[in-house]
C-alpha positions in Angstrom: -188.0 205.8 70.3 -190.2 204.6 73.2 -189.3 201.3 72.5 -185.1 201.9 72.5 -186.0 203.0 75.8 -188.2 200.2 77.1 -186.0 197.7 75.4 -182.8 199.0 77.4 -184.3 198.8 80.9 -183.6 194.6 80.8 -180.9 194.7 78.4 -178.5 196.9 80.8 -180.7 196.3 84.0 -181.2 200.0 84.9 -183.1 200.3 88.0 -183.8 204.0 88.4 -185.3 206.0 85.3 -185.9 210.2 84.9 -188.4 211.1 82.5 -190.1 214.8 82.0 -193.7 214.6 82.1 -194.6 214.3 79.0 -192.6 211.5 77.8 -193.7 209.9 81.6 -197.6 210.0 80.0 -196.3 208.5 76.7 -195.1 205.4 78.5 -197.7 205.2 80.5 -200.1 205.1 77.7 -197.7 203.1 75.4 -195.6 200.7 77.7 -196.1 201.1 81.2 -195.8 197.5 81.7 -192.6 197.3 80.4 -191.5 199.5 83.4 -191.7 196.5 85.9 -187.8 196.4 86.3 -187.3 199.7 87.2 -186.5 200.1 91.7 -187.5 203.8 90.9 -188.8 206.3 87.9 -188.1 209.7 88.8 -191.1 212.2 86.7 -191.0 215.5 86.1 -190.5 218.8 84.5 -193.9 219.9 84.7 -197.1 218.8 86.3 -198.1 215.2 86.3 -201.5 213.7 84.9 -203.3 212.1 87.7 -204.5 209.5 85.5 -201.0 208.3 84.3 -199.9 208.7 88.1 -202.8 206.3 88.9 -202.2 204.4 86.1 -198.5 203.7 86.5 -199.4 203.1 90.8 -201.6 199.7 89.5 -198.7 198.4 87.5 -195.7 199.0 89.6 -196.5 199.6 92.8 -196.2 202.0 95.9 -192.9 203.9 96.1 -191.7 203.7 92.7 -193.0 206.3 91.4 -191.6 209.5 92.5 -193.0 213.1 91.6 -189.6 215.4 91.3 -190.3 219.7 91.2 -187.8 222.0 90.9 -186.4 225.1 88.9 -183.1 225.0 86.7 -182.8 227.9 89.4 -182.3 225.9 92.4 -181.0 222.5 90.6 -183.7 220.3 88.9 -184.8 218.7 92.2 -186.1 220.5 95.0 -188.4 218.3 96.3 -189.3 214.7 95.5 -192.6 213.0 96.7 -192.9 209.2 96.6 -196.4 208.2 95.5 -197.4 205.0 97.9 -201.4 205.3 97.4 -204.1 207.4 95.6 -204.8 209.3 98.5 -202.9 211.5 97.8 -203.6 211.8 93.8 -207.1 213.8 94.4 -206.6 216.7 92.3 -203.2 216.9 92.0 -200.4 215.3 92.6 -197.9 216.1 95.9 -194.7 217.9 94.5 -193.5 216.6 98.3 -191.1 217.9 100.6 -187.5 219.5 100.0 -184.9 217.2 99.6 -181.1 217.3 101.2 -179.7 220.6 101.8 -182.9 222.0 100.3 -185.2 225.0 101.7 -188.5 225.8 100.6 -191.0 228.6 101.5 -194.2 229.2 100.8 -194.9 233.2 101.6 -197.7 235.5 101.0 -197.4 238.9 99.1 -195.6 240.3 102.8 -192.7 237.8 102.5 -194.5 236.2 105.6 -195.2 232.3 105.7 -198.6 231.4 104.9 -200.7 229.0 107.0 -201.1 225.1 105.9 -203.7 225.0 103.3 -203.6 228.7 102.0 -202.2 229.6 98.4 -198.8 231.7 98.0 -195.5 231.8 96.4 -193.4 229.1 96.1 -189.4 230.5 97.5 -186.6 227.7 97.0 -183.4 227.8 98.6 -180.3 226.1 100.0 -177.0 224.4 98.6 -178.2 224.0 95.0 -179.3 227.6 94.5 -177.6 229.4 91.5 -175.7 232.6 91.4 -178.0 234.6 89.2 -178.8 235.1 85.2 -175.8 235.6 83.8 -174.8 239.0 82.8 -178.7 240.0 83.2 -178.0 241.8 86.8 -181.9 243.5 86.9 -183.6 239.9 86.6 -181.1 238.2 89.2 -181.6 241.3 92.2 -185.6 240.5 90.8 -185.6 237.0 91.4 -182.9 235.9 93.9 -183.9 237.6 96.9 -182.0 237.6 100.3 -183.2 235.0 102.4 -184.6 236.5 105.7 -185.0 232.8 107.4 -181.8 231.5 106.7 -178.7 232.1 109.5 -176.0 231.6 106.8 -174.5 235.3 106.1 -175.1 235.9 102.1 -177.9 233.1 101.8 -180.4 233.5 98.6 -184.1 232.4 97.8 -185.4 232.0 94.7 -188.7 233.5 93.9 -190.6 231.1 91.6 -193.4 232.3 90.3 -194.9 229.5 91.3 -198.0 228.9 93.3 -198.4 226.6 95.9 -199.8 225.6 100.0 -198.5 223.2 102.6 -200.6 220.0 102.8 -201.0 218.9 106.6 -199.2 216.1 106.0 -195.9 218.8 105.6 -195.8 218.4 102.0 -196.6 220.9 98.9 -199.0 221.2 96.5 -198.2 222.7 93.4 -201.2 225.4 91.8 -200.0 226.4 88.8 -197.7 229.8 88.3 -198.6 233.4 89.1 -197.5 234.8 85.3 -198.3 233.2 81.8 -195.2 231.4 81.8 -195.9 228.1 79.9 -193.1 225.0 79.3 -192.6 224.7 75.3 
């Protein structure tokens, strides 16, 4: 239950929480000052609520908060993003940049980078890219595409499905995906 949870951040002093997005909103609404002792709460798994990103910014504070994207693809953190302020919660919230050993690329229907500020398809790639779909060889050669940027022979990227643009700030916003593809 919400409160097992809330009552084991003092009781063991954990410091750094991971929460998907949902259960993120339910504490939020339900117990989000019971979160003071946390250094860090990692959220994610889906898009976050502005609201309960707002929210959870007035109780605890810049740089605790921090907005984690990735696909089981390419390990469940590709980028992270630190929320310090609400300037950057207008519409969304900043899925950030790519974190250690991490590539991402945003590229039009061409393959070719798009411009800061213009929609395309989110490519992830790097050290915690997978193999493929195992034994489903049409889907992997589908969705783990030679990377063209990378100088390391064999390198992959993994095509998304998701939409996204550069910020000018270097960071990404997440738009949603390109297919019907919902989380259940």
């Amino acid at each position: 239950t919400l409160h097992e949870i809330v009552d084991n951040i003092p009781q063991h002093k954990v410091n750094t929480a991971c929460f998907t997005s949902g259960l993120f909103n339910l504490m939020v609404d339900e117990h989000v000052d019971d979160l003071h002792g946390l250094k860090y709460l990692l959220a994610g798994g889906d898009a976050l609520s502005v609201p309960h990103v707002k929210r959870a910014l007035q109780v605890l504070g810049p740089g605790v908060l921090i907005n984690g994207y990735g696909p089981t693809e390419n390990t469940d953190y590709t980028t992270c993003h630190a929320i310090n302020d609400e300037v950057d919660l207008q519409i969304r919230v900043p899925i950030g940049r790519p974190i250690s050993n991490t590539t991402v690329h945003i590229l039009d229907a061409g393959m070719n980078p798009v411009p800061v500020g213009i929609k395309g398809e989110l490519f992830t790639g790097g050290d915690g890219i997978a193999l493929g779909y195992w034994q489903r060889p049409e889907l992997t050669a589908s969705r783990f595409i030679n990377d063209p940027f990378s100088t390391v022979p064999g390198a992959k990227l993994y095509r998304t499905g998701d939409l996204a643009r550069w910020r000018p700030d270097g960071t990404v916003d997440f738009l949603g995906r390109m297919d019907g593809q919902v989380k259940v």
